[in-house]
N, C-alpha and C positions, 0 to 999 in steps of 0.2 A: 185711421186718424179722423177726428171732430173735432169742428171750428167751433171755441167757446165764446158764449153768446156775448156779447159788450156791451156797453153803458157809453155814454159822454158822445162827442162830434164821430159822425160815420166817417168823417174824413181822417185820416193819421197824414198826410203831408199835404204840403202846401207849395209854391214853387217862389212864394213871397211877392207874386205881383201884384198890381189888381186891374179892375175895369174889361177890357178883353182879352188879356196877356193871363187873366187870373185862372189857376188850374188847382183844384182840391183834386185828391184821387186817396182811396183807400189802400194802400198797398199793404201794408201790416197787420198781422193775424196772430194770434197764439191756437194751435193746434194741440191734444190730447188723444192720447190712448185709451184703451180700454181699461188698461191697469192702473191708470191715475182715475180714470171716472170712479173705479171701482173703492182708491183711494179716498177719495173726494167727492161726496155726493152733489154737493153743490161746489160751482166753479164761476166764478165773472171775472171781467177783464174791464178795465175804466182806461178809457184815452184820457190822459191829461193835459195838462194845459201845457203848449208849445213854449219851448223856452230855449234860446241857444242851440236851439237847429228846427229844420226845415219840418222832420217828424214829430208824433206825440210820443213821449214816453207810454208804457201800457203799465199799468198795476193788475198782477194777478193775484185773485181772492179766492182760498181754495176752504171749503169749510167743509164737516163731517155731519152725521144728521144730529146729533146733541149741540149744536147749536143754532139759536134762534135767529129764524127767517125776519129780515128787516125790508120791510115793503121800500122800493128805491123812490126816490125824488122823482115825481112829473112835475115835465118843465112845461109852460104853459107858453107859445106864444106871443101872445100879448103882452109880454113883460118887457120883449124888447122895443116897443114902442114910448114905454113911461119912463124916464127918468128916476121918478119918485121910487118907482117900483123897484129899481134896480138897486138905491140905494138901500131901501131899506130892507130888500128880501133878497139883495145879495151881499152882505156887509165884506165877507173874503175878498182878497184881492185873488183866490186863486176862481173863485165863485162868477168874478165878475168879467176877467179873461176868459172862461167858459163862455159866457153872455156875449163879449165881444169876437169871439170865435164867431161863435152861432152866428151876430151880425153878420159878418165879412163873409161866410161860408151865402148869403141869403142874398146880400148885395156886396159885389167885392167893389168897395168905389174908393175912392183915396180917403174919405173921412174917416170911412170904417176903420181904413188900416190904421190911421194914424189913432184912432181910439185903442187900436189893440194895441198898439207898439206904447202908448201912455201907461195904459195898464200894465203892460208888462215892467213897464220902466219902473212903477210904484210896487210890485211885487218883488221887483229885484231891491228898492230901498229898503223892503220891510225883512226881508232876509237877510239885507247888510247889517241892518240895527239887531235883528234875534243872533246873527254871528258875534258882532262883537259884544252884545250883552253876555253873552255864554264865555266868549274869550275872556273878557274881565274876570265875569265870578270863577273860572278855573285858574284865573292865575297867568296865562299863558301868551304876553304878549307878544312872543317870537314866533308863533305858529302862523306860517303862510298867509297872507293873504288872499280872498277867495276861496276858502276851504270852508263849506258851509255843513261838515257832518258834525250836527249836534251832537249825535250819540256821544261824539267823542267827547265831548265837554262838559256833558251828563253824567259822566263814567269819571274824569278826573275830580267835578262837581263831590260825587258819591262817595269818591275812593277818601276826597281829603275830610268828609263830613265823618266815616267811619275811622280814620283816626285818630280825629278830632274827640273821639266817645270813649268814656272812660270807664271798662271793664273790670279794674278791677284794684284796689285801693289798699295802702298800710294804717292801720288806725294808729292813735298814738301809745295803744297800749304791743304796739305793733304785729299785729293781727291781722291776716290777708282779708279783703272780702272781695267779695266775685258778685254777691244775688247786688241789683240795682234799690232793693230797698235798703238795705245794710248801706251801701256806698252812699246814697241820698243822706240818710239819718248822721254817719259819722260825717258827712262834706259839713251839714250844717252845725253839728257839736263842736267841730273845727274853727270856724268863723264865728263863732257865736262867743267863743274862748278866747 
């Protein structure tokens, strides 16, 4: 077994304090075999941004050699000292939780936290408004709230647009058509009559 190499904060938990009480520690890893390396030429692993518990969630990225290597983000330092910089070369709020990680990880003081615990507040707003934007255009205002799986909404989205589409038509000499030019030509001979 091989520890695949990671991206994002070296820390995965946090104990939520800060100042001297404050404790980062890496506890979490993803581990591989041989027969997935062999599956998966290239492998990385991203700690993401803390949200609703103590640890990061991990994204594992397993790719084959036919697809194209993408050089990662360096992060520079100095950015968390500028404001300016933060907005404008972190415009994400998951981009800028990142940023306030790092801060807090550097100095755990109470401002810091209370920067991350902002950011984090403003990323849970902008997930509430893409839920229920999704929940509207699907129709489904019964559906739980705090259930933030898009897919799902993407997929009722899809399902009601595909049968919303119309394959296949009676003309008036009543005559089936199927091909979408036929269907177009007679839609508008129809309307035009």
């Amino acid at each position: 077994m091989e520890e695949i190499h990671f991206k994002g904060s070296k820390f995965t938990w946090w104990n939520g304090r800060t100042d001297e009480d404050c404790i980062f520690k890496r506890l979490d890893g993803v581990l591989c075999n041989d027969r997935m390396q062999h599956m998966f030429q290239q492998m990385e692993v991203e700690h993401l941004v803390r949200s609703g518990s103590d640890h990061s969630p991990m994204l594992i990225q397993c790719k084959t050699n036919n697809e194209q290597i993408v050089k990662s983000f360096q992060f520079l330092n100095f950015w968390l000292k500028e404001e300016a910089c933060l907005e404008r070369y972190f415009p994400g709020k998951e981009d800028i939780i990142k940023v306030r990680e790092k801060q807090l990880e550097e100095d755990p003081s109470g401002l810091n936290r209370a920067n991350l615990f902002k950011a984090h507040a403003e990323l849970n707003m902008q997930l509430k408004r893409e839920e229920d934007y999704w929940r509207q255009k699907a129709g489904y205002e019964w559906f739980k709230d705090g259930e933030r799986n898009t897919k799902f909404f993407h997929t009722i989205v899809k399902g009601r647009r595909s049968r919303l589409r119309i394959s296949k038509i009676q003309n008036e000499d009543g005559q089936r058509l199927e091909e979408v030019p036929d269907i177009a030509e007679a839609t508008v001979n129809f309307f035009q009559k």
